[in-house]
N, C-alpha and C positions, 0 to 999 in steps of 0.2 A: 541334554546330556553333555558333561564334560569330557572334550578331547583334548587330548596330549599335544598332539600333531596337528593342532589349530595354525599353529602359528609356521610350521613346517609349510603349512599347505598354502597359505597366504601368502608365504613366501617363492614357493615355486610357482603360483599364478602369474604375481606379477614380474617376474623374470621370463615367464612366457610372455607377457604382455610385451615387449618392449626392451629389455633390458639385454644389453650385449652380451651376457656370459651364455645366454642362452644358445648362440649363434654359434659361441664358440669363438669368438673373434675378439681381440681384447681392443676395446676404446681407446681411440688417440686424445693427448690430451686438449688439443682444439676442440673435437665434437663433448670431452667432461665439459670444458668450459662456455663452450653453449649450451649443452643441458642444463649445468646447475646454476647461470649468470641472473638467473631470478632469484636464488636462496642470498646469493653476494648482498654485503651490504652497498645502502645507495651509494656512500662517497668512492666507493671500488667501481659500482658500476658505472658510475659517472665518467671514471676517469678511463676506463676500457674501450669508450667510444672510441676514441684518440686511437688510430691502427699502430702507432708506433710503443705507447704504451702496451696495448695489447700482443705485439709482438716480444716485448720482452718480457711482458709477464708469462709470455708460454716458452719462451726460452728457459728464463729463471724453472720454473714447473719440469722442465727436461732436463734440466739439469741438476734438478733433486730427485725426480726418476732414475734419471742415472746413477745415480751414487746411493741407491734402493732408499729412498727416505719414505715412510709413510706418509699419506697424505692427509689419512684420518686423524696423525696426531703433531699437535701443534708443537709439543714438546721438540720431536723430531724437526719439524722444518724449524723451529726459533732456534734452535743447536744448529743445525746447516746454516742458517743464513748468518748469524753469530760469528762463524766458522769461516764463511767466503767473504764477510764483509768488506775487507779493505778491495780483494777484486772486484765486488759487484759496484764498491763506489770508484772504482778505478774506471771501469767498463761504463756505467754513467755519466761521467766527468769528461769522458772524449778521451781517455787513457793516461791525461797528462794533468796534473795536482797543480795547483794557482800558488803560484810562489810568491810569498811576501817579501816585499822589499822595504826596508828600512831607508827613512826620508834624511837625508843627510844636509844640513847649512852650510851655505857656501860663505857665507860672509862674516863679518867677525859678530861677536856675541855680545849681545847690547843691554848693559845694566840696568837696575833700576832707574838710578839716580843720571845715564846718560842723559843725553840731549836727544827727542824724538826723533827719529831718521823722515818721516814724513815732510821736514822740515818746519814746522809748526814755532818752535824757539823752546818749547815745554818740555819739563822731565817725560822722558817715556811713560814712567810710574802713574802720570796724570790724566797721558794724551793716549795712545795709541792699546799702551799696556794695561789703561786701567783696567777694564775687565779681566784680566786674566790673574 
């Protein structure tokens, strides 16, 4: 015989079985992500060994708690993450961005047709500069 409440009742089994809402108590996000680090793909879990990664990935995770993001949808966190990007790469980086410096010649600027500086007796054009 077909019931309506099949899937009702499946559902409050196993939230008896095990599941935190049942207790009343809401899961921290350390104990989600030891629950569900077997659903992870492998290149995520590989790299969660690592306690420092793993620490900020449950930082990152509290900190889109925080700011109510759903976790079920991806939409939500790629919008969040989109959103803090330049801080989260700022907070990875050591806080401080690698400044490019521009390589400056000190010496005077040596023609084609000059005389090699290697001392050789050769245009540059032949000797030193030919490949360039």
């Amino acid at each position: 015989m077909w019931n309506p409440f099949k899937k009702k009742e499946e559902a409050a089994e196993s939230a008896a079985q095990g599941a935190p809402a049942a207790s009343g108590k809401k899961e921290s996000i350390e104990e989600r992500l030891e629950r569900e680090i077997d659903s992870l793909p492998e290149m995520i879990k590989g790299k969660l060994k690592d306690p420092a990664i793993k620490k900020r990935f449950i930082d990152i995770a509290k900190r889109m708690e925080k700011d109510g993001v759903d976790f079920k949808s991806i939409r939500q966190m790629k919008k969040w993450m989109k959103a803090h990007e330049a801080e989260l790469r700022a907070e990875a980086g050591g806080g401080t961005a690698a400044k490019v410096e521009t390589v400056v010649h000190e010496g005077p600027k040596i023609g084609r047709n000059d005389p090699c500086p290697c001392g050789s007796g050769k245009k540059y054009k032949k000797c030193c500069g030919a490949g360039k």
